[in-house]
mmCIF file of the N, C-alpha and C atoms, coordinates in Angstrom:
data_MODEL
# 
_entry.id   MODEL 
# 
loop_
_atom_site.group_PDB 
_atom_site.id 
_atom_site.type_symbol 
_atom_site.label_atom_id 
_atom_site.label_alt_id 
_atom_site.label_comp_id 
_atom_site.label_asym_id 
_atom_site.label_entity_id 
_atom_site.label_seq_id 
_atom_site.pdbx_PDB_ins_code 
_atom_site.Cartn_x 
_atom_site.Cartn_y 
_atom_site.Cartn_z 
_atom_site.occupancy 
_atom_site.B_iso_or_equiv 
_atom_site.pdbx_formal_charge 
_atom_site.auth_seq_id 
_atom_site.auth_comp_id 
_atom_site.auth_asym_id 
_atom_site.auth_atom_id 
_atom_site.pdbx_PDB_model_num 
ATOM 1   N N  . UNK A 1 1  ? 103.241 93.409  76.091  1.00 0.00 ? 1  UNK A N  1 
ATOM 2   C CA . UNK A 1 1  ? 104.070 94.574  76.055  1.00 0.00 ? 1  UNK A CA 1 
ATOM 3   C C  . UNK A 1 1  ? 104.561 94.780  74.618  1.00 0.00 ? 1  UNK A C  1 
ATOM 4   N N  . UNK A 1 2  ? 104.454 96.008  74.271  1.00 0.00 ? 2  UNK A N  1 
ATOM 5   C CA . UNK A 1 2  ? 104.566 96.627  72.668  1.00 0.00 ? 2  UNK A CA 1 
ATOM 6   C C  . UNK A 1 2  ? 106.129 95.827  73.010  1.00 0.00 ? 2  UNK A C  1 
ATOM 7   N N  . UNK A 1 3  ? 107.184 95.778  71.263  1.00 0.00 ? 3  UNK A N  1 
ATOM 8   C CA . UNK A 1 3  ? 108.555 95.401  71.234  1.00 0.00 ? 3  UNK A CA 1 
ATOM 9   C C  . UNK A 1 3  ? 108.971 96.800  71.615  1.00 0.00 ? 3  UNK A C  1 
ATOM 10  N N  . UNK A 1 4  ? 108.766 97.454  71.215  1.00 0.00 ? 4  UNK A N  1 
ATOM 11  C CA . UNK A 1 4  ? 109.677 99.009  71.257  1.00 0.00 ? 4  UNK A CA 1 
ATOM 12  C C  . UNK A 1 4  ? 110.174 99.110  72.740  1.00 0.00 ? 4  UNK A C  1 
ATOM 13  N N  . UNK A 1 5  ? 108.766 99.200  73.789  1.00 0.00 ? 5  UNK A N  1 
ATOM 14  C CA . UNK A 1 5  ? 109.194 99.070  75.078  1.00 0.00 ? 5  UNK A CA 1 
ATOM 15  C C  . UNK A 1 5  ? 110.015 97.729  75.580  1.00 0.00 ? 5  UNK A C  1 
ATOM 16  N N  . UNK A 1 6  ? 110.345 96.788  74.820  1.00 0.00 ? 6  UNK A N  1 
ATOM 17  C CA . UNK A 1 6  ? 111.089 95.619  75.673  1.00 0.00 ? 6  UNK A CA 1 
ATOM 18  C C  . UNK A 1 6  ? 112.286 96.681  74.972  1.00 0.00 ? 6  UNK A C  1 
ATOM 19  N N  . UNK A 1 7  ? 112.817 96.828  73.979  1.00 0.00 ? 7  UNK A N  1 
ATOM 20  C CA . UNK A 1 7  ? 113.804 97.637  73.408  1.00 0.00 ? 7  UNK A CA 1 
ATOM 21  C C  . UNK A 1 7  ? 114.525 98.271  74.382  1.00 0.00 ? 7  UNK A C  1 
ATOM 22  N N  . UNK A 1 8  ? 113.329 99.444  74.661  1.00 0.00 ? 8  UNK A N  1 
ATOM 23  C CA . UNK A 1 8  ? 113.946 100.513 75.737  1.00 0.00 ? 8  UNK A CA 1 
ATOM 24  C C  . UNK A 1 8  ? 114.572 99.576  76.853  1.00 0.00 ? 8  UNK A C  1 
ATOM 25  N N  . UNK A 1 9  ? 113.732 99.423  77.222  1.00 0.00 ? 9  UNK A N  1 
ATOM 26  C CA . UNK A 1 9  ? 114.112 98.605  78.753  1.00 0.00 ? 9  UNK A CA 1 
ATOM 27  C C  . UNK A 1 9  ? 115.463 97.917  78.649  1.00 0.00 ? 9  UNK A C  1 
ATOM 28  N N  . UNK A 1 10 ? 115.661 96.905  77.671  1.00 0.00 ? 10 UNK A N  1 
ATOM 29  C CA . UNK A 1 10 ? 117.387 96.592  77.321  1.00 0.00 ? 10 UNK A CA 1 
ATOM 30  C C  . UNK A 1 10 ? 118.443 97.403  76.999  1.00 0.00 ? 10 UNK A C  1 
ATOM 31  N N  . UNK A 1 11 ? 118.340 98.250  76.639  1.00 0.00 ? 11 UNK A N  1 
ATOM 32  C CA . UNK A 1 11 ? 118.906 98.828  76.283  1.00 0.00 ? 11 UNK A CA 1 
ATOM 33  C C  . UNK A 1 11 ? 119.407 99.911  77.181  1.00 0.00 ? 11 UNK A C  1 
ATOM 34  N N  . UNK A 1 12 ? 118.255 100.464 78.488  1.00 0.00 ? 12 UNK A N  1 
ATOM 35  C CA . UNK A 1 12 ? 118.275 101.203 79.403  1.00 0.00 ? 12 UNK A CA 1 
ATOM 36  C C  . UNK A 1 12 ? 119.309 100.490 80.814  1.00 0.00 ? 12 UNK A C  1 
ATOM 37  N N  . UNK A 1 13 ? 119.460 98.640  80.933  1.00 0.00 ? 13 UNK A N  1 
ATOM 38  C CA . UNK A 1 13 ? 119.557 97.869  81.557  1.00 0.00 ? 13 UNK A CA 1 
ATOM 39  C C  . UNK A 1 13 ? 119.747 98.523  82.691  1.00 0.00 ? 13 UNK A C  1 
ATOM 40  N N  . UNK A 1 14 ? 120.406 98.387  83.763  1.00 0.00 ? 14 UNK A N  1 
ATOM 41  C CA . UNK A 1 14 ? 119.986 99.036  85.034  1.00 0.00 ? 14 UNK A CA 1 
ATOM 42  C C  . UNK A 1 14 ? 119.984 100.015 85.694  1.00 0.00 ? 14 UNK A C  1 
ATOM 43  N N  . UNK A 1 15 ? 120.198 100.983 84.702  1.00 0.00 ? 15 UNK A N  1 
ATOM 44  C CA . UNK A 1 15 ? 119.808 102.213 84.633  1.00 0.00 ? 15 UNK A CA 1 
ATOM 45  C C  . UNK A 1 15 ? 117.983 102.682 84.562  1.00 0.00 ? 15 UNK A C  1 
ATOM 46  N N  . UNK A 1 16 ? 117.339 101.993 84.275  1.00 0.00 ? 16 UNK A N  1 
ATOM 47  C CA . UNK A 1 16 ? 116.212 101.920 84.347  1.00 0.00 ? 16 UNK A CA 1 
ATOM 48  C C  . UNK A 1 16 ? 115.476 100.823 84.037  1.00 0.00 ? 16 UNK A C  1 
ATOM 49  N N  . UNK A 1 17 ? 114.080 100.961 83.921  1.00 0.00 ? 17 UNK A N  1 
ATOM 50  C CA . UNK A 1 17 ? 112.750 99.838  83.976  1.00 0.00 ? 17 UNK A CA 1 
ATOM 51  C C  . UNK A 1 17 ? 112.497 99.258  85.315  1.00 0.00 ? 17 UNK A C  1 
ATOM 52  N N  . UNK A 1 18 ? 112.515 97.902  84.645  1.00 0.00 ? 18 UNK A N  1 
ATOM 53  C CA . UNK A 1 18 ? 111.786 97.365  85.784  1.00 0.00 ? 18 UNK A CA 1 
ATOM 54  C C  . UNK A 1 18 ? 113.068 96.534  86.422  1.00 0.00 ? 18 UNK A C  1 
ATOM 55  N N  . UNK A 1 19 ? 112.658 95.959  88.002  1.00 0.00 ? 19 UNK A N  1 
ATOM 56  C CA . UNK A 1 19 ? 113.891 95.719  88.892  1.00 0.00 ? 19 UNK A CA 1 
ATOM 57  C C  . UNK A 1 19 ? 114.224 94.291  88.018  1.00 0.00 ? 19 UNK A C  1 
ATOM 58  N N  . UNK A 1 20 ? 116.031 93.895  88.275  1.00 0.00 ? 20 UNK A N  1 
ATOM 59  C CA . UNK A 1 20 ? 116.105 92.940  87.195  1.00 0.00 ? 20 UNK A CA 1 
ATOM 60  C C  . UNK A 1 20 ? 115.545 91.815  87.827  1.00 0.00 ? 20 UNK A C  1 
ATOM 61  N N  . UNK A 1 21 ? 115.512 91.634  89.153  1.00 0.00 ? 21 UNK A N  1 
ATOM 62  C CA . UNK A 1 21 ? 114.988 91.139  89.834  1.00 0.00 ? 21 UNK A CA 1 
ATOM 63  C C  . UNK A 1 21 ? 114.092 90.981  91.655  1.00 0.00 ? 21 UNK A C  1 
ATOM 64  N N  . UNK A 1 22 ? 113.544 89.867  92.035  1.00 0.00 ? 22 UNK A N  1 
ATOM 65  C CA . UNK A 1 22 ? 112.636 90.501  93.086  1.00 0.00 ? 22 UNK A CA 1 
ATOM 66  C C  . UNK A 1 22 ? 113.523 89.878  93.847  1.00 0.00 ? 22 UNK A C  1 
ATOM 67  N N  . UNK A 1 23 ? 113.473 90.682  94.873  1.00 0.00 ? 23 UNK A N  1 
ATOM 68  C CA . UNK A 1 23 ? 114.023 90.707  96.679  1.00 0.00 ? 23 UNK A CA 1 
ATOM 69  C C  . UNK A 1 23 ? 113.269 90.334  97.723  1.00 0.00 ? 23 UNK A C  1 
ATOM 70  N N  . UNK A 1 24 ? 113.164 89.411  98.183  1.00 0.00 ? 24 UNK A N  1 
ATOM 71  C CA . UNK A 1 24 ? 112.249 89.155  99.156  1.00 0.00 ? 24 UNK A CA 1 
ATOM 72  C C  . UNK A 1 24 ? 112.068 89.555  100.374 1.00 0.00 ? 24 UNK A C  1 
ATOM 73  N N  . UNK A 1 25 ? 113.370 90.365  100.348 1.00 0.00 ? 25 UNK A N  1 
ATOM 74  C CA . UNK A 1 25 ? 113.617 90.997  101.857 1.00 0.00 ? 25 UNK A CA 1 
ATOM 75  C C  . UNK A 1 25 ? 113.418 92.241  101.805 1.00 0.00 ? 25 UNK A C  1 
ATOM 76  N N  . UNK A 1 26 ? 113.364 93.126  100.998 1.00 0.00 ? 26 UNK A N  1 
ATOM 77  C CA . UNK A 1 26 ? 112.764 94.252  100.495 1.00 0.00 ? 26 UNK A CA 1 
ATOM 78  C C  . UNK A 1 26 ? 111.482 94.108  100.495 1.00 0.00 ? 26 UNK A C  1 
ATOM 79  N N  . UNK A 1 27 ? 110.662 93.207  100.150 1.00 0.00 ? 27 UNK A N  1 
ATOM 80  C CA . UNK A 1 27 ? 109.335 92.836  99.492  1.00 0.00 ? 27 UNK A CA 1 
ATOM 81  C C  . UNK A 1 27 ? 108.553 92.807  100.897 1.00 0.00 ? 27 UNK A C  1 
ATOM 82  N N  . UNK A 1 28 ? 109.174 91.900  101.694 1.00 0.00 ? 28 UNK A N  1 
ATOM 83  C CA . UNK A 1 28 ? 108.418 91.699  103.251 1.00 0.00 ? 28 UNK A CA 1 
ATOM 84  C C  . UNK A 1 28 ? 108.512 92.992  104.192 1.00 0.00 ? 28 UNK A C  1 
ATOM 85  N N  . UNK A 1 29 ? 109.745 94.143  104.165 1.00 0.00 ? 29 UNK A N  1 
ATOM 86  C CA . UNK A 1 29 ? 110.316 95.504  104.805 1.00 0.00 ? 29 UNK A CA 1 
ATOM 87  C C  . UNK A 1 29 ? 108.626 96.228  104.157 1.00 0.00 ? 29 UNK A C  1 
ATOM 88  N N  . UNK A 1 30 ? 108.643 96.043  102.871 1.00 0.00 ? 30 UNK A N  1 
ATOM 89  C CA . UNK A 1 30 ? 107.371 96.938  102.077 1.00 0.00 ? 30 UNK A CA 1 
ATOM 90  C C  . UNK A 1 30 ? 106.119 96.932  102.843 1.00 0.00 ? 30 UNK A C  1 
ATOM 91  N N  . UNK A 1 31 ? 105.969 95.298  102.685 1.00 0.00 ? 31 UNK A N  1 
ATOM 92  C CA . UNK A 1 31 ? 104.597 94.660  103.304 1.00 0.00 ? 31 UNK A CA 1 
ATOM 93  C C  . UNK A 1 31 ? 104.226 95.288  104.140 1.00 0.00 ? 31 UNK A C  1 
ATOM 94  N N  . UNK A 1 32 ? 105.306 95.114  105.399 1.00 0.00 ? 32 UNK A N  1 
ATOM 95  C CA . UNK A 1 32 ? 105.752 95.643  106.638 1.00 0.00 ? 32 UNK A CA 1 
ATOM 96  C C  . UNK A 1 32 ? 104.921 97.014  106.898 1.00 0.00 ? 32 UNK A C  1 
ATOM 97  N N  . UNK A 1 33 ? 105.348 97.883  105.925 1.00 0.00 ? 33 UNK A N  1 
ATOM 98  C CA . UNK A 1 33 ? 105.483 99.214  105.970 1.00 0.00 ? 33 UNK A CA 1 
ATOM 99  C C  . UNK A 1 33 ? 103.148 99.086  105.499 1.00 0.00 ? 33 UNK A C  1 
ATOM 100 N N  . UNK A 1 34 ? 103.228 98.619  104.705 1.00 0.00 ? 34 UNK A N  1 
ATOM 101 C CA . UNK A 1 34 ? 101.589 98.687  104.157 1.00 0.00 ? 34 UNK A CA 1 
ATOM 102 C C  . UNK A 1 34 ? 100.722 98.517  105.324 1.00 0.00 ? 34 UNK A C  1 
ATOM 103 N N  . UNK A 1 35 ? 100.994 97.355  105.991 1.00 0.00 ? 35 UNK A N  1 
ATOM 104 C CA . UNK A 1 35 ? 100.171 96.730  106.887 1.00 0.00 ? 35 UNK A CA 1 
ATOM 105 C C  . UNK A 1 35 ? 99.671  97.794  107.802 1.00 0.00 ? 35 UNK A C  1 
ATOM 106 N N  . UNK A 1 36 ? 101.226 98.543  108.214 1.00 0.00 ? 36 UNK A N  1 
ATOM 107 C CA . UNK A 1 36 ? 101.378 99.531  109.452 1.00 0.00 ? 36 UNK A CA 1 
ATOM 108 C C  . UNK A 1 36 ? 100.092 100.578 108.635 1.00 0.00 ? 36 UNK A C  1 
ATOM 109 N N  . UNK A 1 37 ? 99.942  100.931 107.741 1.00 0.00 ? 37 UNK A N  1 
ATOM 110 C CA . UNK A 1 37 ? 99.335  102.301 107.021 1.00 0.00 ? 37 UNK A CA 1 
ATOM 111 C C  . UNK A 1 37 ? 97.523  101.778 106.972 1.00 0.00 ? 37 UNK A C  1 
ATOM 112 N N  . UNK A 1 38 ? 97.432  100.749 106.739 1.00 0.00 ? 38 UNK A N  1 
ATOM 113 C CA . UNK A 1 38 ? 96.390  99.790  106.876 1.00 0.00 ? 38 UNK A CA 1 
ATOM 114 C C  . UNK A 1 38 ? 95.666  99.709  108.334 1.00 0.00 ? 38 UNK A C  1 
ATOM 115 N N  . UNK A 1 39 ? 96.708  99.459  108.918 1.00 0.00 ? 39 UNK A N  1 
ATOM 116 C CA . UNK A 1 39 ? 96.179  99.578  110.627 1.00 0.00 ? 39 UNK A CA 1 
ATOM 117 C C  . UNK A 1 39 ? 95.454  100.942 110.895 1.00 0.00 ? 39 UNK A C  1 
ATOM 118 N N  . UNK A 1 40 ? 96.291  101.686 110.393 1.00 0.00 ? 40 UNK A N  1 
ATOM 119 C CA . UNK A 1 40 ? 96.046  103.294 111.177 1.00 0.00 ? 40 UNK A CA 1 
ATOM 120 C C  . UNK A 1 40 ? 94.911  104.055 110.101 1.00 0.00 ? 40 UNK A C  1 
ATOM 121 N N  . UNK A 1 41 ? 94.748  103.542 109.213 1.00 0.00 ? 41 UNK A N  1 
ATOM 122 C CA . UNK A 1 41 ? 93.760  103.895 108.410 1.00 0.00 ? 41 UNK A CA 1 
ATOM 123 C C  . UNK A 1 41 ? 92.541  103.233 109.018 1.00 0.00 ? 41 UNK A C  1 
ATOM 124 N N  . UNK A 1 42 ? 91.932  102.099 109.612 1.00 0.00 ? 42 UNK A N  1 
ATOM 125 C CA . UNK A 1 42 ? 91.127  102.041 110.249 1.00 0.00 ? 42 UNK A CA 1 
ATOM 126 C C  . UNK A 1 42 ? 90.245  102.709 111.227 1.00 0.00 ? 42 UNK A C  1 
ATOM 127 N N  . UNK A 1 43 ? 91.312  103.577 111.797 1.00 0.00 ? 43 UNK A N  1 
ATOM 128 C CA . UNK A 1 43 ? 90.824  104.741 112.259 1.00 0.00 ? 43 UNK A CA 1 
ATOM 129 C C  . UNK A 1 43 ? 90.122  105.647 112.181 1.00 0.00 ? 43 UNK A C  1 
ATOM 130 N N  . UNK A 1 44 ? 88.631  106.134 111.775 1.00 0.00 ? 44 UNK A N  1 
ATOM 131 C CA . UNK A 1 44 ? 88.240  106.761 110.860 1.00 0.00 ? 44 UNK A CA 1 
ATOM 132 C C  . UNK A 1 44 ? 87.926  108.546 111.394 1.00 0.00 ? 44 UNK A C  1 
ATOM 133 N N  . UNK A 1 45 ? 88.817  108.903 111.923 1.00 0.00 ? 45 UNK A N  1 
ATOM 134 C CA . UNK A 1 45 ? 89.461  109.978 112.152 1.00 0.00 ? 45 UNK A CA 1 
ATOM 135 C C  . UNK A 1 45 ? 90.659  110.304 111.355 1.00 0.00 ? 45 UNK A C  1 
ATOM 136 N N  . UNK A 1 46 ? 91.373  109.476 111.113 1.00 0.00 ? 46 UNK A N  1 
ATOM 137 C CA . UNK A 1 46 ? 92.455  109.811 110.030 1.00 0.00 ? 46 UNK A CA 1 
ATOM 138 C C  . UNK A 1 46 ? 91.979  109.357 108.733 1.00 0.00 ? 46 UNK A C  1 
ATOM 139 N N  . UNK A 1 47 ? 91.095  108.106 108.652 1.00 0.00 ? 47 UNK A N  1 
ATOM 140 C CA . UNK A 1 47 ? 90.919  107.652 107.428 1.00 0.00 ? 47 UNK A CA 1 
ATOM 141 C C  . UNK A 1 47 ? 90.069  108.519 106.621 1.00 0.00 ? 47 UNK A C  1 
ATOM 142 N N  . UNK A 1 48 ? 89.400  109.477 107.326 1.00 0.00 ? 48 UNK A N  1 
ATOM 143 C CA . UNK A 1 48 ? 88.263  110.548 106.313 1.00 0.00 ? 48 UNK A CA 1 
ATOM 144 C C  . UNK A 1 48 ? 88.884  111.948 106.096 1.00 0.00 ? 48 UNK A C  1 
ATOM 145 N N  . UNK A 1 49 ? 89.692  112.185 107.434 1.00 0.00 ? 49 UNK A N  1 
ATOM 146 C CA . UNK A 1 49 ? 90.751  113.502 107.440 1.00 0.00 ? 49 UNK A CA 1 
ATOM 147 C C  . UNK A 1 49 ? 89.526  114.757 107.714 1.00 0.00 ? 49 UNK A C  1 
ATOM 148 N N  . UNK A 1 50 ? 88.700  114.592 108.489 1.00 0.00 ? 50 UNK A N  1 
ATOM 149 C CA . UNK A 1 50 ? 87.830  116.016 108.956 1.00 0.00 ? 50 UNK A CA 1 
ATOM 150 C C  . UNK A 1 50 ? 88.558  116.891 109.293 1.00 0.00 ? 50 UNK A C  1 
ATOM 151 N N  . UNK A 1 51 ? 89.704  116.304 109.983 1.00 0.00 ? 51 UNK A N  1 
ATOM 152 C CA . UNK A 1 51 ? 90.288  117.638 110.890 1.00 0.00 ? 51 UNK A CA 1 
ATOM 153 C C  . UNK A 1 51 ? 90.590  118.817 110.056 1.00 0.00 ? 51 UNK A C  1 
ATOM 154 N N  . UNK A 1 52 ? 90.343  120.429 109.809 1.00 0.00 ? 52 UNK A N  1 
ATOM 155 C CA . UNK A 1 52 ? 90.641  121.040 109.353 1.00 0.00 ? 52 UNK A CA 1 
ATOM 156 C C  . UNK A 1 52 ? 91.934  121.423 109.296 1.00 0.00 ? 52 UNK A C  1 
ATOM 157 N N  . UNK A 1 53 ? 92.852  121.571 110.764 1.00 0.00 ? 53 UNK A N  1 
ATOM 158 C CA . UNK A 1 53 ? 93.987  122.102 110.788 1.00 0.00 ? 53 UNK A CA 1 
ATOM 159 C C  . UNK A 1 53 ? 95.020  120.748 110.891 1.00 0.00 ? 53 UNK A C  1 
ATOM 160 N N  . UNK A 1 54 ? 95.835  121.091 110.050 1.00 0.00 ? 54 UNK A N  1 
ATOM 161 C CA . UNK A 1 54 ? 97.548  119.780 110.460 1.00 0.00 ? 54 UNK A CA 1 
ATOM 162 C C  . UNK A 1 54 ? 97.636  119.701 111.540 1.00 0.00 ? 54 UNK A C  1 
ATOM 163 N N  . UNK A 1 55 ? 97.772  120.378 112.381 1.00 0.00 ? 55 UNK A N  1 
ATOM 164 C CA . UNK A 1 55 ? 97.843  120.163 114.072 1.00 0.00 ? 55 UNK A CA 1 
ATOM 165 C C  . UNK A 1 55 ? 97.348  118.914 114.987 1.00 0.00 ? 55 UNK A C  1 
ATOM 166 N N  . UNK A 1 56 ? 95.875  119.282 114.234 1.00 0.00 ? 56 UNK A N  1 
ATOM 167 C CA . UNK A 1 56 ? 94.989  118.474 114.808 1.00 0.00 ? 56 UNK A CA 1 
ATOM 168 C C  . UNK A 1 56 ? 95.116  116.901 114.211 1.00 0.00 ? 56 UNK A C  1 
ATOM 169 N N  . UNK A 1 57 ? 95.313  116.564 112.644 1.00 0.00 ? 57 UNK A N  1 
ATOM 170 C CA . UNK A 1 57 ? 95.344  115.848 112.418 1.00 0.00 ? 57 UNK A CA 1 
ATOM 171 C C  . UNK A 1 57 ? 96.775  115.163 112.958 1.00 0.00 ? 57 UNK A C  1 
ATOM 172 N N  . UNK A 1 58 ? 97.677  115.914 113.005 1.00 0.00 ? 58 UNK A N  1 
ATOM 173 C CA . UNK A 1 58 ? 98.800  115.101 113.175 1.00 0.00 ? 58 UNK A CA 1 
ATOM 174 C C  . UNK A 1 58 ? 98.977  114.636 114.598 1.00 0.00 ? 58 UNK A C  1 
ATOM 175 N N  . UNK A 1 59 ? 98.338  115.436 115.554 1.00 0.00 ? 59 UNK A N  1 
ATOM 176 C CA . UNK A 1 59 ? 98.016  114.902 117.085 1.00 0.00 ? 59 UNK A CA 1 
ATOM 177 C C  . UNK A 1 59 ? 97.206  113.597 117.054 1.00 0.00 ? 59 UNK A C  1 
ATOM 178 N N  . UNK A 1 60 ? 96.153  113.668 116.447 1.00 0.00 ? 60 UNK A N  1 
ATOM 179 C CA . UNK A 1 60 ? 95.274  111.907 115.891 1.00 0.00 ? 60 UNK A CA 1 
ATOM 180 C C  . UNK A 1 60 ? 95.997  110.986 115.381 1.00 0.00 ? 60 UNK A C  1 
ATOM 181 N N  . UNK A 1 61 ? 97.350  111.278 114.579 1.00 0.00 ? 61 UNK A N  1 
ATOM 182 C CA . UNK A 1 61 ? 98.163  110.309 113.754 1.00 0.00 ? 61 UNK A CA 1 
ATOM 183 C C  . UNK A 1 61 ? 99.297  109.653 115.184 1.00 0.00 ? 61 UNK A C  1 
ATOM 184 N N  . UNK A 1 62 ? 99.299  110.986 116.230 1.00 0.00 ? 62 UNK A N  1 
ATOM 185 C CA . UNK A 1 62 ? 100.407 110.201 117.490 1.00 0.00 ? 62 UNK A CA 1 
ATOM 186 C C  . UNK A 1 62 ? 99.624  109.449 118.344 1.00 0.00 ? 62 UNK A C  1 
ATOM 187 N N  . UNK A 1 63 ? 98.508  109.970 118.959 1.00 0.00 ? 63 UNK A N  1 
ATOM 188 C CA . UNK A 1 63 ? 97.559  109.204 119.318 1.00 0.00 ? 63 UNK A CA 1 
ATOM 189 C C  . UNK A 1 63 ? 97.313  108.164 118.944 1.00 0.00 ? 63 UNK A C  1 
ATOM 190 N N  . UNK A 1 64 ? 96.634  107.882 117.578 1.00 0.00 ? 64 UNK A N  1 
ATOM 191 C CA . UNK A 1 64 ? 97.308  106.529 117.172 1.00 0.00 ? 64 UNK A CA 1 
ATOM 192 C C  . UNK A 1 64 ? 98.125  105.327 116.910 1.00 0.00 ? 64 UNK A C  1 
ATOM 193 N N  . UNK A 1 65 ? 99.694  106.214 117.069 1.00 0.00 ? 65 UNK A N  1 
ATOM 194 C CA . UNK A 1 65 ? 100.439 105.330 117.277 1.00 0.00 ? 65 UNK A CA 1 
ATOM 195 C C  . UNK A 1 65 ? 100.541 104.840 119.043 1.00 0.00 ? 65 UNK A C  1 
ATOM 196 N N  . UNK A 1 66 ? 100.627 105.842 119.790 1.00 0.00 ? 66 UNK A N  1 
ATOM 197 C CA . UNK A 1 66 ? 100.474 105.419 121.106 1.00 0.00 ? 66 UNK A CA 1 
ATOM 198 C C  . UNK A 1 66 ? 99.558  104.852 121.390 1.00 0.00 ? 66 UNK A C  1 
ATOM 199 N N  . UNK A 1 67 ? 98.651  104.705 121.065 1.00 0.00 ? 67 UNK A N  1 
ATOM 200 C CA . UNK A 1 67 ? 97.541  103.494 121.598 1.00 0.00 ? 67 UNK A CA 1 
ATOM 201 C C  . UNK A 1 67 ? 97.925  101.994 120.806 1.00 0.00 ? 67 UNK A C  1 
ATOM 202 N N  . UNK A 1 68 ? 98.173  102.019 120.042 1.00 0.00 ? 68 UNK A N  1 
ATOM 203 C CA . UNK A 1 68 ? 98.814  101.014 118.998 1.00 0.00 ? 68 UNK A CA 1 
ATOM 204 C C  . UNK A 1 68 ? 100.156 100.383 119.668 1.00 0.00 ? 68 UNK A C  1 
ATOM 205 N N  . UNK A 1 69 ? 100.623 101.085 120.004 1.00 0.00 ? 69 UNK A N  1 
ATOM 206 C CA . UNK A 1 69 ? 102.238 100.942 120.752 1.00 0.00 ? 69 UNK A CA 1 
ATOM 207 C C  . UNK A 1 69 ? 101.949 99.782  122.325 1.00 0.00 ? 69 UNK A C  1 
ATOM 208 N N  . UNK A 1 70 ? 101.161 100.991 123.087 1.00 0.00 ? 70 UNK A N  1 
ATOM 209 C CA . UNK A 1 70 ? 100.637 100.283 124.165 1.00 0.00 ? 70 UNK A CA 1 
ATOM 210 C C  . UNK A 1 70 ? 100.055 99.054  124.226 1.00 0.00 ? 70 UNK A C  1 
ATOM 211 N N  . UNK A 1 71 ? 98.580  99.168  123.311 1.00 0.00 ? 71 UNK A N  1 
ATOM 212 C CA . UNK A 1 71 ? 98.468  97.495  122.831 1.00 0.00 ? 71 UNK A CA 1 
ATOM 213 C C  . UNK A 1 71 ? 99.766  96.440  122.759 1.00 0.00 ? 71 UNK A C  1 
ATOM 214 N N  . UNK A 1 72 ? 100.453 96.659  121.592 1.00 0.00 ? 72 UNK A N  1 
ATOM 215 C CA . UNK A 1 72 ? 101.590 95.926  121.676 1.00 0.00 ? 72 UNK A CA 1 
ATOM 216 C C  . UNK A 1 72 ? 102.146 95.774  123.124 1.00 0.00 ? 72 UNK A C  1 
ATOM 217 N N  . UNK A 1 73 ? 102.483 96.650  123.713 1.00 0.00 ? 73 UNK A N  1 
ATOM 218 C CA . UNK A 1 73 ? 103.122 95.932  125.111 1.00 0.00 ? 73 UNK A CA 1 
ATOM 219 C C  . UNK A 1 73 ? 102.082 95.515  125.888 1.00 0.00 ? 73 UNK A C  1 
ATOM 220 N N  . UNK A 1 74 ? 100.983 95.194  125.702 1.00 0.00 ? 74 UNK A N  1 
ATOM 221 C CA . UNK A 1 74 ? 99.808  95.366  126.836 1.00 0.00 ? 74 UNK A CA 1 
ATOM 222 C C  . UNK A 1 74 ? 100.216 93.521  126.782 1.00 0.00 ? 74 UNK A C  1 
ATOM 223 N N  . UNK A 1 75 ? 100.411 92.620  125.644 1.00 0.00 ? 75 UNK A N  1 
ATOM 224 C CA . UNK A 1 75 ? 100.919 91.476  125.773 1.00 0.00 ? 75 UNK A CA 1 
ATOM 225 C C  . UNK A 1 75 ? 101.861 91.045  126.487 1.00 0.00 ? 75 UNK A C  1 
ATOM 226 N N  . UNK A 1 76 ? 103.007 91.964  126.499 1.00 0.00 ? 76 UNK A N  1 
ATOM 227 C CA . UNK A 1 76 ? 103.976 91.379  127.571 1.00 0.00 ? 76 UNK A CA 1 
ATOM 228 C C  . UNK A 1 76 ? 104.134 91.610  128.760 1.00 0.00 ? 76 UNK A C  1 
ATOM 229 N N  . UNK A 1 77 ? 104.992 90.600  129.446 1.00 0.00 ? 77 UNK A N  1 
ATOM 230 C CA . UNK A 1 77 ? 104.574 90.729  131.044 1.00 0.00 ? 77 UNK A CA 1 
ATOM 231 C C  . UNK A 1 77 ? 105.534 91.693  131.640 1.00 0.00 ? 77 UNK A C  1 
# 
């Protein structure tokens, strides 16, 4: 990293750059959130996006979660 930019960054202190530090509980909420987008991208109805109209696509995006949902309870008794 050029000095100029460590400069800024001190000088900006937490008002900007980078976080002063990492959160692990934030970090795993993130993960969390990826995995879910990962799942549903498998789908390759949403993952290519043919559908012409929002309608349609966004009916494939609930569909997805409801089948996804159900799975999940399909484990418990």
């Amino acid at each position: 990293m050029r000095s100029d930019q460590q400069g800024h960054r001190k000088r900006r202190g937490s008002r900007g750059g980078r976080p002063p530090a990492f959160d692990p509980v934030d970090y795993r909420n993130r993960n969390v959130v990826e995995c879910g987008f990962c799942h549903v991208k498998q789908w390759r109805g949403l993952a290519t996006r043919y559908d012409k109209l929002a309608l349609t696509f966004r009916g494939g995006a609930v569909l997805k979660a409801i089948v996804t949902w159900l799975r999940a309870l399909g484990d418990t008794p």
